[in-house]
N, C-alpha and C positions, 0 to 999 in steps of 0.2 A: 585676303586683305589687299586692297591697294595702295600701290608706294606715291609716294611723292611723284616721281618719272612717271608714272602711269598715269595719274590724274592730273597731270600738265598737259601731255598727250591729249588727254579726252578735252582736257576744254580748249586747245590749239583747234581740235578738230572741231568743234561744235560750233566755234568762231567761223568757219570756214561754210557751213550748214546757212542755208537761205533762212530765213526769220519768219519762224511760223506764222505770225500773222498777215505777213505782207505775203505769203503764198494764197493762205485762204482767200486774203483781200481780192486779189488778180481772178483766182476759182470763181469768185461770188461777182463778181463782173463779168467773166466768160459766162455763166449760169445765166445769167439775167440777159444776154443777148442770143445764146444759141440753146436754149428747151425747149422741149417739144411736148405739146399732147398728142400722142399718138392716136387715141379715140376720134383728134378733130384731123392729125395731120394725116391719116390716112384713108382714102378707100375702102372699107370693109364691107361694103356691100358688093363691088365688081365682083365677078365672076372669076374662078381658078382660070387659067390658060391654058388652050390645051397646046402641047408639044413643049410646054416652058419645063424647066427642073424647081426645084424647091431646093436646091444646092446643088453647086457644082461640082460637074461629076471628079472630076479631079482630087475633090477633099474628101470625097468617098471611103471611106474604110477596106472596100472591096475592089476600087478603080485597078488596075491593070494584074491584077491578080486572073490566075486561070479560073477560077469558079467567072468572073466578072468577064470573062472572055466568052463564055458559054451563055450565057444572060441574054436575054433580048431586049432589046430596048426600053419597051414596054416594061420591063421590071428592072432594071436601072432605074427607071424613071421614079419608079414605087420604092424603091430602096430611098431613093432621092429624098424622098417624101419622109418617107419614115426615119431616114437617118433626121433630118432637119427638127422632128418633132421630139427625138429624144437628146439633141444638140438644147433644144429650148427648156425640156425638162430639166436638166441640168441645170441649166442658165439658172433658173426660177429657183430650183435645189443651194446653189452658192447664192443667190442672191438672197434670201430668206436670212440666210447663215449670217451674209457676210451685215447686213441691217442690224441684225441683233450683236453682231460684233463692235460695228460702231457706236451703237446706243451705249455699251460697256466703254466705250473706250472716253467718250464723254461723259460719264456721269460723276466721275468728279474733277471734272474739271470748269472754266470758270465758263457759265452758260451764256456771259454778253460778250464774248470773243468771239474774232472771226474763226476762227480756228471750230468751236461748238456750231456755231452760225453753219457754216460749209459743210460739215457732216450732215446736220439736218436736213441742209437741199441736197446733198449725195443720199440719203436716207429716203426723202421724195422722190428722188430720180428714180431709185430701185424697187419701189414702189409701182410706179408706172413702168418700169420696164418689165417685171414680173409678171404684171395684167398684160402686157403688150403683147409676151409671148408665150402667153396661157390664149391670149384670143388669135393668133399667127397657127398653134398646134390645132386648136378647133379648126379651124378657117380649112386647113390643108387635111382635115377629114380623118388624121392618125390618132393612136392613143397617148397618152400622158405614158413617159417611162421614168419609173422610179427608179433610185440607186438598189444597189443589193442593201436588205434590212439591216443589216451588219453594221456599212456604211454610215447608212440613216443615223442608226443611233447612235453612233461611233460621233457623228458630230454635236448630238446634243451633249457628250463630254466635252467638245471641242468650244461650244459655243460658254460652255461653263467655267471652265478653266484655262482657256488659253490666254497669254499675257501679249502685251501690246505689239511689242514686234513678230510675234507669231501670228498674230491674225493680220496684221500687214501682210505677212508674206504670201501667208493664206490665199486671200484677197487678190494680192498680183497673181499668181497662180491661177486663180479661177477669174480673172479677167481679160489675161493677156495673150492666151494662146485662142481664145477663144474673138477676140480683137482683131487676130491676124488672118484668121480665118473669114471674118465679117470684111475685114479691108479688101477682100476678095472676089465678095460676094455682092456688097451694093451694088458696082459697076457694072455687073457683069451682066449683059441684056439675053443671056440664055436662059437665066433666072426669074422664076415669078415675080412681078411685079410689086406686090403685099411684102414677099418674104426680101428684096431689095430695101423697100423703104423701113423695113423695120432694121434693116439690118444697120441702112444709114445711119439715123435715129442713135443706135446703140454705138456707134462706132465713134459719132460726135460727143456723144454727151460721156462716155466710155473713159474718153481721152482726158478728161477733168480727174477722173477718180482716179485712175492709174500716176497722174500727175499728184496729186494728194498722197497715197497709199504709199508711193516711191517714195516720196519725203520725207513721210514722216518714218517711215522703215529704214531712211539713212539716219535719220535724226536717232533711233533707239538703238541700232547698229555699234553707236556713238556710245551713248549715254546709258544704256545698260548694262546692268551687271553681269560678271563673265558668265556666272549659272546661267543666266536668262539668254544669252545671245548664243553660248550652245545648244540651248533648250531649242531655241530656233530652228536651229542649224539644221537639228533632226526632227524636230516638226514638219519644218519646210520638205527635207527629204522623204519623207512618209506620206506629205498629201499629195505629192507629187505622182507617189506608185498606185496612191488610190484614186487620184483625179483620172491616171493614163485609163486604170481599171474598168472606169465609170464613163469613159470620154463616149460610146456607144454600150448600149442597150445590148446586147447577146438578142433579146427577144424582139429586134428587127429583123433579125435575117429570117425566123421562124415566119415573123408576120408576113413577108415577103415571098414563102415559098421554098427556100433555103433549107439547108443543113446545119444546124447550127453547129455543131461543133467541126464541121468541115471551113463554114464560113470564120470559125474562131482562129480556127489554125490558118487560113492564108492569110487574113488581117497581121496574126503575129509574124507571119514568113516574110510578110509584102514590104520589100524595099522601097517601094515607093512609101507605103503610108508610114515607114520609119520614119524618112526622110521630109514628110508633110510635118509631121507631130515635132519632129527638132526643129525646125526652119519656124514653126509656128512657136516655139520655146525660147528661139535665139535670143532675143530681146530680153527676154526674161533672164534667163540664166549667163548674159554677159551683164547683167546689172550687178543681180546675188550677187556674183563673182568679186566685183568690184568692190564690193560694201561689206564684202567677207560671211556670205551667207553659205557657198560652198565650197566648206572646209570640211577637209577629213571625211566622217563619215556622210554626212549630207549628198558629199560627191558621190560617194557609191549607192547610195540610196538612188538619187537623181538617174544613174546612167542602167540603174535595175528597171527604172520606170518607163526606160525607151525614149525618156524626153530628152535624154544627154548624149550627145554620140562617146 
């Protein structure tokens, strides 16, 4: 039950919280000057590059690892390839998720708000990002890599049950490390050309939705009940160990020539890709932090997942 003290507290704090509407408003102004159709803004007819990567080697799974020492360029290159297309499978995998979460999260609420309004064009957005990088995985000639089956359907309970500030967190989790990875990769002219402009593309319009999602996951932080914000806590912690799980494919390194279970184990050993995977986290998990998302057990959850140092 809560006391008097406690529900003074929540609405001090909720006074303090940006005014749902006037965020949508500001989103739905940004949206209207920086979208893109990727069908018309890009290229898809040019030609792969030869000597370019498909991501850089650096955010490789295998980068300065002794297997990736032995590697010839030539298949670096191929791993490159393949990591980038199971980086997009994913992408498509949350993004699917995260749509159908939003659809839930508006449906009752008031449908001529901006607040309803801005979901719908983040709803759009991910829509076109989804084909974007369904035709980026074609383009670069790899296969679609699905999650383990487990996983899969592990989210259709997710997609059915989870409560609002759980699929926020969700949502930032499967937008932000994968953000910081993309803030990496447009620039960078080692990189194919296609897989640059897509990555821009996502990294502009990216920044709206993380902007939203952060919000309103302070705002329920806030305003939800203690059950539900623990609920979080370890939700959050849990898709954390299964996003790290799912971040690469195992059946890359196969495609590629590899050991898999040789390439499993110096991924897990590789100080380097520890230190990619948190640094691409940071963001994230000094927000949680702040907003009291990793408490207690979340925390341990979190730092099982390799995403916390």
């Amino acid at each position: 039950m809560t006391t008097m003290t406690e529900r003074d507290a929540l609405r001090d704090a909720l006074g303090l919280l940006r005014d749902r509407e006037q965020v949508a408003e500001r989103l739905l102004e940004s949206s209207a000057k920086h979208s893109f159709d990727p069908d018309k803004e890009l290229d898809w007819e040019a030609p792969v590059e030869d000597g370019k990567w498909f991501w850089p080697p650096e955010l490789l799974s295998l980068y300065d690892t002794p297997l990736w020492r032995k590697m010839s360029e030539e298949q670096r290159m191929d791993l490159a390839r393949h990591e980038a297309a199971s980086l997009a499978s994913l992408g498509i995998w949350f993004e699917i998720i995260l749509m159908q979460l939003l659809v839930r999260h508006i449906y009752d609420k008031s449908l001529t708000s901006n607040h309803v309004r801005y979901a719908l064009t983040e709803i759009a957005d991910e829509c076109r990002h989804s084909m974007m990088f369904a035709r980026m995985i074609k383009k670069g000639g790899a296969p679609t890599y699905r999650v383990p089956r487990v996983y899969h359907n592990l989210a259709r309970v997710l997609k059915t049950v989870s409560t609002t500030p759980g699929s926020f967190a969700a949502t930032l989790l499967g937008e932000e490390i994968l953000d910081w990875m993309q803030r990496l990769t447009f620039p960078d002219e080692r990189v194919q050309t296609i897989v640059r402009g897509v990555t821009r593309i996502h990294v502009v319009e990216e920044a709206r939705h993380v902007r939203y999602a952060r919000e309103e996951l302070r705002r329920q932080m806030v305003s939800a009940p203690r059950w539900e914000r623990e609920l979080t806590r370890i939700s959050c912690g849990e898709a954390a160990r299964v996003f790290a799980t799912c971040f690469v494919n195992p059946q890359v390194y196969e495609n590629v020539g590899l050991d898999r279970r040789e390439a499993v184990a110096q991924v897990k050993a590789s100080g380097h890709r520890r230190e990619v995977m948190q640094s691409g986290a940071g963001r994230l998990t000094e927000f949680l932090d702040e907003i009291g998302v990793m408490n207690g057990l979340s925390r341990r959850l979190w730092k099982s997942s390799g995403l916390l140092a």
